[in-house]
C-alpha positions, -999 to +999 in steps of 0.1 A: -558-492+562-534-525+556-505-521+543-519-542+513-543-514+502-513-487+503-497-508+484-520-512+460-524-471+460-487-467+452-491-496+421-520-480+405-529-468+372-562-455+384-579-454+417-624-455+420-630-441+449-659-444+472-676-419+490-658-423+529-624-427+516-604-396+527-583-371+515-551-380+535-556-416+519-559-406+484-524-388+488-506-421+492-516-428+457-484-433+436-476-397+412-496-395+379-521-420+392-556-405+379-579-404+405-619-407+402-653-404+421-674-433+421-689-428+459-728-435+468-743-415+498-780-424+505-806-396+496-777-377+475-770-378+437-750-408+433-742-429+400-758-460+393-745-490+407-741-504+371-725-477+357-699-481+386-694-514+376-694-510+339-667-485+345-643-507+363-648-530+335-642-505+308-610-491+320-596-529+330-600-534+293-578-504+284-555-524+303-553-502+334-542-512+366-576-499+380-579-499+427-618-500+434-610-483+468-640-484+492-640-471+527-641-502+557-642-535+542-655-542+509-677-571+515-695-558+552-727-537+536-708-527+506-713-535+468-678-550+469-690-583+460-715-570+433-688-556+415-668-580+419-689-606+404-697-583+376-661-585+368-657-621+370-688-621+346-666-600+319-634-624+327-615-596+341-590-609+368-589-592+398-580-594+436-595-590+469-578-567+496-596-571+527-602-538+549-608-532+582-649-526+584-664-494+609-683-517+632-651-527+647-624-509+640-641-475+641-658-490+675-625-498+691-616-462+679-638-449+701-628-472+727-658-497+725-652-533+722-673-553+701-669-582+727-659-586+763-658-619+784-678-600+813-707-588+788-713-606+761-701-638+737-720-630+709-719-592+685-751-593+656-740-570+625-771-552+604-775-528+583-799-498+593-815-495+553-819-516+529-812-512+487-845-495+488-834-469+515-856-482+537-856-505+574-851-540+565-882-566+568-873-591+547-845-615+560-848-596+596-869-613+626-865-581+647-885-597+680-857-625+678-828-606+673-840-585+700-840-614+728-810-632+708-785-602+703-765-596+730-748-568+716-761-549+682-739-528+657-761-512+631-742-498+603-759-469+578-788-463+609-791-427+615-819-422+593-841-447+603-824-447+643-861-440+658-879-468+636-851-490+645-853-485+685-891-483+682-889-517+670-867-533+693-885-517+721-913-531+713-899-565+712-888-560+749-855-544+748-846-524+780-851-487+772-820-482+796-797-503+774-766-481+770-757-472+732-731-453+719-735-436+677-699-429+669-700-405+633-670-400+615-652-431+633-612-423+636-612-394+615-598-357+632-635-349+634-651-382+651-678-375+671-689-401+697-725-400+714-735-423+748-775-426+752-796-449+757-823-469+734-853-456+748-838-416+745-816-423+715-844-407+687-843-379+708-805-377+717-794-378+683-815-349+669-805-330+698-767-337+689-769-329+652-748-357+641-750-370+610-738-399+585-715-416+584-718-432+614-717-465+632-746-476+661-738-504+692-762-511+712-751-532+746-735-538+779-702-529+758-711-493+753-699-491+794-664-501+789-656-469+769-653-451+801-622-469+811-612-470+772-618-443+758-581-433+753-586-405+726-602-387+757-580-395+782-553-380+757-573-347+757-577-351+801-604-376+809-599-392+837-608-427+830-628-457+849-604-486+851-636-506+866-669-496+847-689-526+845-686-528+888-683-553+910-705-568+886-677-582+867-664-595+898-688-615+910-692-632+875-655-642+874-648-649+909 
């Protein structure tokens, strides 16, 4: 979290809370600030967006200091902007508190860069499912972003992870591409899985793992075994050189 969003915890009347945001969060709330569930999970009972957004409109009204509090950042594959903009339409004021969003944050977490000068100068960001739950077509050229993305982060993939790698494989993707599905990113309970794209389907429903959870796909995915630091903490032995001499030779 910033120290913007605990502020705004400790300043409000009421908080909406999303589905990811954590107990140990909602305790920094200030005392007698009401707190209430607004949280979508896919393929769960969820309210309607519009009810969500009617809501934060009705209790602004009442003159309430109201904190839409959403796990990540607002605005990277969240309805943040939506609900914003139904506010703007009802003239309530409000501000924008930036967060820190899973694909790199919760990557970094888990000791997986989102860029490296030795692997890679450009990181692609997609979602796994689109507002009809299912794998985007529209707006996505999957055969270009597989020869054009260097590195892939798929947020909200889990569901659709085989249809997803099917795809790219069969755009020419490298079955032996590392990738790494980190669920639960820096929570006590963060899980983080290294496979590859052509055994990932497999992989994962051998693992059990399950949403929420954040997918990379690239030459970055290496680098955790010199950073992953929440395991060295617990006794790994880290690889201070995991890319090889290949690094090297690029730089020397």
């Amino acid at each position: 979290m910033t120290l913007h969003a605990v502020n705004a915890l400790a300043q409000a009347d009421i908080v909406v809370y999303d589905a990811l945001v954590s107990a140990p969060v909602l305790k920094l709330a200030g005392p007698g600030t009401a707190l209430e569930y607004a949280g979508k999970r896919g393929g769960k009972p969820s309210p309607k967006q519009r009810d969500i957004s009617h809501r934060l409109i009705e209790l602004a009204q009442q003159g309430r200091r109201v904190l839409r509090l959403k796990g990540g950042d607002p605005f990277v594959f969240g309805r943040g902007g939506e609900e914003a903009l139904a506010l703007a339409a009802a003239r309530v004021p409000f501000r924008i508190i930036p967060g820190v969003t899973a694909g790199i944050g919760g990557l970094a977490y888990a000791g997986i860069p989102v860029t490296h000068r030795d692997t890679n100068h450009v990181v692609t960001f997609l979602t796994g499912h689109n507002a009809s739950g299912v794998v985007p077509d529209d707006g996505i050229d999957w055969p270009a972003l597989a020869r054009g993305a260097t590195v892939l982060v798929i947020y909200m993939a889990i569901k659709h992870l085989p249809t997803i790698a099917g795809r790219l494989l069969a755009a020419g993707r490298d079955p032996w591409e590392p990738m790494a599905i980190v669920a639960d990113a820096s929570l006590e309970g963060q899980r983080v899985l290294e496979t590859t794209l052509g055994t990932c389907a497999a992989d994962l429903a051998e693992s059990g793992m399950e949403p929420p959870a954040v997918v990379v796909l690239g030459e970055v995915v290496r680098l955790r075994a010199g950073l992953d630091w929440v395991g060295a903490m617990a006794g790994r032995v880290l690889n201070g050189d995991p890319l090889g001499s290949r690094a090297q030779d690029e730089v020397g």
